[in-house]
ZAMARGU-4260 file (C-alpha; in steps of 0.2 Angstrom, whole numbers, plus 5000, padded with zeros to 4 digits):
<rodrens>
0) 5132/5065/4910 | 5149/5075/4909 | 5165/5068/4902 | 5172/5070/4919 | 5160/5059/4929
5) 5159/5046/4916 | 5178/5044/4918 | 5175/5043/4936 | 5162/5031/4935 | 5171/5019/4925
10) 5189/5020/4930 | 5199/5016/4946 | 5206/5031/4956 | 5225/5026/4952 | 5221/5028/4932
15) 5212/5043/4933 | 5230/5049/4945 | 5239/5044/4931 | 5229/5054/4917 | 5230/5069/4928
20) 5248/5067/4929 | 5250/5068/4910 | 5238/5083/4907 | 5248/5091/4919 | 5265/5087/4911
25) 5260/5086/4894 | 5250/5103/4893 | 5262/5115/4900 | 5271/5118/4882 | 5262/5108/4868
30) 5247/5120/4869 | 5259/5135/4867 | 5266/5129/4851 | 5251/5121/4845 | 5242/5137/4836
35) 5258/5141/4826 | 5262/5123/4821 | 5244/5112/4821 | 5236/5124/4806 | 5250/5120/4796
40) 5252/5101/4796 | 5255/5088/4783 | 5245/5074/4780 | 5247/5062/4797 | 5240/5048/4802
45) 5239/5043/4820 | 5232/5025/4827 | 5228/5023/4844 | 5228/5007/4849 | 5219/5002/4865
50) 5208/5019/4863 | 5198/5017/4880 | 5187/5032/4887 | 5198/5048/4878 | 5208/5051/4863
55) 5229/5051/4870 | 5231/5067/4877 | 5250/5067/4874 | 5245/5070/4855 | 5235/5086/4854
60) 5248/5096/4842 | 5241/5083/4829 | 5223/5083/4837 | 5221/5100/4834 | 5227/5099/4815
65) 5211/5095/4801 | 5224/5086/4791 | 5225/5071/4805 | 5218/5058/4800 | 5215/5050/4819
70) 5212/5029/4820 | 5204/5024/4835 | 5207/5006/4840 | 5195/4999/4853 | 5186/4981/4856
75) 5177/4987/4867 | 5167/4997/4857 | 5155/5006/4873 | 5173/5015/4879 | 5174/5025/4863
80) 5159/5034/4869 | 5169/5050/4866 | 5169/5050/4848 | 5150/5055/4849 | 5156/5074/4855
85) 5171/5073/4844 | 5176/5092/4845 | 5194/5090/4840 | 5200/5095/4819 | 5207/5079/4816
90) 5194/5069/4808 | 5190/5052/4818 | 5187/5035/4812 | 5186/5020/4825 | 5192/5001/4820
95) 5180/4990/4833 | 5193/4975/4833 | 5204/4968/4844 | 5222/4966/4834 | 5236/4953/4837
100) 5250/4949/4827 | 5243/4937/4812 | 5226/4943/4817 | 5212/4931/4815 | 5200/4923/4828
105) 5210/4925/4847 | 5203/4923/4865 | 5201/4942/4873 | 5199/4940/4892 | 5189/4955/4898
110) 5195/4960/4915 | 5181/4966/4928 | 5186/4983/4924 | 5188/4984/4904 | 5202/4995/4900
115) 5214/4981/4907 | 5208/4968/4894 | 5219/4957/4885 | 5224/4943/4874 | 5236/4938/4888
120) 5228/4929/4902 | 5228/4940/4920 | 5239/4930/4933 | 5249/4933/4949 | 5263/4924/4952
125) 5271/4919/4967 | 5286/4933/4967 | 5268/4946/4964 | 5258/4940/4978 | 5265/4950/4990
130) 5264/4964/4982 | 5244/4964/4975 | 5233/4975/4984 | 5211/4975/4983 | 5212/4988/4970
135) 5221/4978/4957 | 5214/4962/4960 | 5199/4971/4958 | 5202/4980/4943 | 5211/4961/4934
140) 5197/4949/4943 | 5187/4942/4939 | 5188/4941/4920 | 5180/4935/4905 | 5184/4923/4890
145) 5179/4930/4876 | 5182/4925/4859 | 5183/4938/4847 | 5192/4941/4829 | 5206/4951/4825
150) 5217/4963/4813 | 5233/4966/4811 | 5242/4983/4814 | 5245/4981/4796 | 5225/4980/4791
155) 5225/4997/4799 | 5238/5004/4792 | 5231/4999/4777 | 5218/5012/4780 | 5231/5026/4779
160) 5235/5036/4762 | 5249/5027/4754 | 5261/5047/4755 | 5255/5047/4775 | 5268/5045/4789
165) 5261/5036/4802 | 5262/5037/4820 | 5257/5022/4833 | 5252/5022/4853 | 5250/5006/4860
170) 5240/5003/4874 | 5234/4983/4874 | 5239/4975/4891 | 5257/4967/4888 | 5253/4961/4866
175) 5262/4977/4861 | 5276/4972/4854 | 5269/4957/4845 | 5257/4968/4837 | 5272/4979/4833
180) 5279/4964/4824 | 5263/4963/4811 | 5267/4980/4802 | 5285/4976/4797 | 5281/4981/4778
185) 5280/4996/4786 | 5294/4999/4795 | 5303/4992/4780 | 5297/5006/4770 | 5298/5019/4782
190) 5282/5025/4786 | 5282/5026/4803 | 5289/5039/4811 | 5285/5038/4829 | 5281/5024/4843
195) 5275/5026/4859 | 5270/5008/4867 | 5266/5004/4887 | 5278/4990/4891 | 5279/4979/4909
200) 5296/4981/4917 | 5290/4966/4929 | 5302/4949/4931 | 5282/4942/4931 | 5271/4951/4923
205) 5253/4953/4928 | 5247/4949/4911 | 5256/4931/4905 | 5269/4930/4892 | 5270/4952/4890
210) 5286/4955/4881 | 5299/4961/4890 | 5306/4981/4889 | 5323/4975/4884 | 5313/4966/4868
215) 5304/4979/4865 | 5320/4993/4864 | 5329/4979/4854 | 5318/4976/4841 | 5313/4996/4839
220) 5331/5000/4835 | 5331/4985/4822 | 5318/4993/4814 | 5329/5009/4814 | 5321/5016/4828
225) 5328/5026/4844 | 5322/5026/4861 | 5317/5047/4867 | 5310/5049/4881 | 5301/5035/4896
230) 5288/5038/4908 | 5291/5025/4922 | 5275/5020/4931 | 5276/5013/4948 | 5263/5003/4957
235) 5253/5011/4968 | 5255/5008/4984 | 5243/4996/4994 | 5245/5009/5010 | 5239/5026/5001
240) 5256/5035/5009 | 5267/5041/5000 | 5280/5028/5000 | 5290/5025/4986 | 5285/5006/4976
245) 5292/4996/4965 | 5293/5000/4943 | 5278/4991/4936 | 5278/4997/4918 | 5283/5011/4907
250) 5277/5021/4893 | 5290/5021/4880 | 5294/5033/4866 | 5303/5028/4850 | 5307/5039/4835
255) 5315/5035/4819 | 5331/5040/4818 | 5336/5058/4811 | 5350/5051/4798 | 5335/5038/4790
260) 5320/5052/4793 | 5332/5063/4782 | 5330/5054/4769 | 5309/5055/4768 | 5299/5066/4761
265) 5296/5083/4771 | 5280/5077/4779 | 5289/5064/4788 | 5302/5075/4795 | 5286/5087/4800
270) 5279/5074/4809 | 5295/5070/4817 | 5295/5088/4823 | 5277/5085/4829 | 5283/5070/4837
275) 5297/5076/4847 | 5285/5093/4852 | 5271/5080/4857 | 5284/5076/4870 | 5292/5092/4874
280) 5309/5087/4868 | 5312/5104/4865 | 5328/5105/4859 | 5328/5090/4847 | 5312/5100/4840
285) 5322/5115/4837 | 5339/5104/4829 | 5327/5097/4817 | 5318/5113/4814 | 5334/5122/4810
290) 5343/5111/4801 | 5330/5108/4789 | 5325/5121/4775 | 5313/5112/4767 | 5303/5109/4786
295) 5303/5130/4785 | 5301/5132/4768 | 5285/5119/4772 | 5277/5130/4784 | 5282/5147/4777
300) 5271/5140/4759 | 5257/5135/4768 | 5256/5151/4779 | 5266/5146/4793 | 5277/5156/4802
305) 5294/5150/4805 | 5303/5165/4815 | 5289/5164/4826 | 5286/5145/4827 | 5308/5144/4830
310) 5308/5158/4842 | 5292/5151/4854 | 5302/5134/4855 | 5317/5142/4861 | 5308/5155/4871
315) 5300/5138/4878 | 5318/5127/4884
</rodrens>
């Protein structure tokens, strides 16, 4: 069975829309920079948390580079069918566990469709009823208690060479930010480079207890962290028009600051760089980029170019 029809069989049409809309918006510049940067790339490590059905499209510059090493998170360990064709340069490995924040033994409650589980509890409140069409509650209900042992972000992390940045997609149904909270050893030290976590921007979210956006940006920038770019996701609407519905939740992107970055070893600010291009922040790429000698000097002695990598991004904005 192709990829294709497996993702059709097993997810709901508004998810597969949503994917679409970010191969489509992600694809248009990254692949164009890709060949002259991905070759040359540090030592990375990126976790994705909540690594149902594909690897995060958003980050092929560091898919495409054989010095990734790329940490699939995923209880449900039947959705990480991909890794079986695994095709891309960075070199997979797959954690099979659920995490939390202080890890250990946690109720999972397994939606009817399986990419919306969670350690939260599905529930609609009164101020959502209204607005809660067959398609959700099908894709939430009915669900499964489960109980299943966890890790912490940090036990993953661990797994990372002790010299790799790291960089961290969250996915896991309104836990993200406690889970966030787990690596704080590693935020203290500066390892992680780059964020990019789904957040509910619902007054009651569907998932009980999620953390809030405003939590989210305010512990980020604690860590030394700054908000770059947000996807906002609206509901889909229960008519099929095309009317305009109300904000259900955002991807959100955080990056370390440039003056703390500046102070890390070149392959942090590299993958910084990566970072911003995974996004097409074009024009912070290129600050970065010429700002920073030892970023050229990188890529000119592992047989980069950087008069070409340079001119392609500004060729790009």
């Amino acid at each position: 069975m192709s990829f294709k029809k497996l993702l059709a069989d097993k997810l709901p049409s508004f998810v597969i829309d949503s994917l679409k809309k970010v191969l489509r918006k992600d694809f248009k510049n990254i692949t164009k920079v890709s060949e002259l940067v991905s070759p040359y790339l540090p030592q990375v490590t990126c976790i994705d948390v909540g690594a149902s059905y594909y690897p995060h499209v958003k980050w092929h510059l560091f898919l495409n580079s054989e010095n990734t090493q790329w940490i699939a998170v995923e209880p449900n360990a039947e959705n990480l069918f991909y890794v079986d064709d695994w095709k891309n340069p960075a070199k997979i490995q797959t954690v099979e566990t659920g995490l939390s924040q202080a890890g250990g033994p946690q109720t999972l409650y397994v939606t009817n469709i399986d990419s919306g589980s969670s350690l939260l509890e599905p529930v609609i409140h009164g101020g959502m009823e209204h607005r809660i069409n067959e398609s959700l509650k099908d894709y939430l209900f009915p669900f499964e208690r489960v109980i299943i042992d966890t890790l912490t972000i940090a036990d993953v992390m661990k797994l990372a060479p002790v010299d790799n940045p790291i960089i961290v997609k969250l996915d896991t149904q309104g836990t993200e930010l406690s889970i966030l909270r787990g690596a704080k050893k590693y935020f203290s030290a500066s390892r992680v480079v780059g964020v990019e976590m789904e957040s509910t921007l619902l007054a009651q979210p569907l998932m009980n207890g999620s953390a809030k956006f405003w939590e989210a940006c305010e512990y980020l920038e604690e860590q030394g962290f700054e908000l770059i770019d947000i996807n906002v996701i609206r509901a889909p609407s229960k008519t099929k028009a095309k009317a305009k519905t109300y904000l259900n939740e955002c991807d959100a992107v955080f990056a370390l600051r440039r003056d703390i970055a500046a102070l890390l070893p070149t392959s942090h600010r590299i993958a910084l760089l990566s970072f911003y291009l995974s996004y097409d922040l074009l024009e912070e790429a290129i600050s970065i980029f010429e700002d920073d000698t030892e970023i050229q000097s990188f890529f000119a002695s592992n047989g980069g170019n950087p008069e070409v990598i340079l001119a392609t991004m500004k060729r790009l904005t």
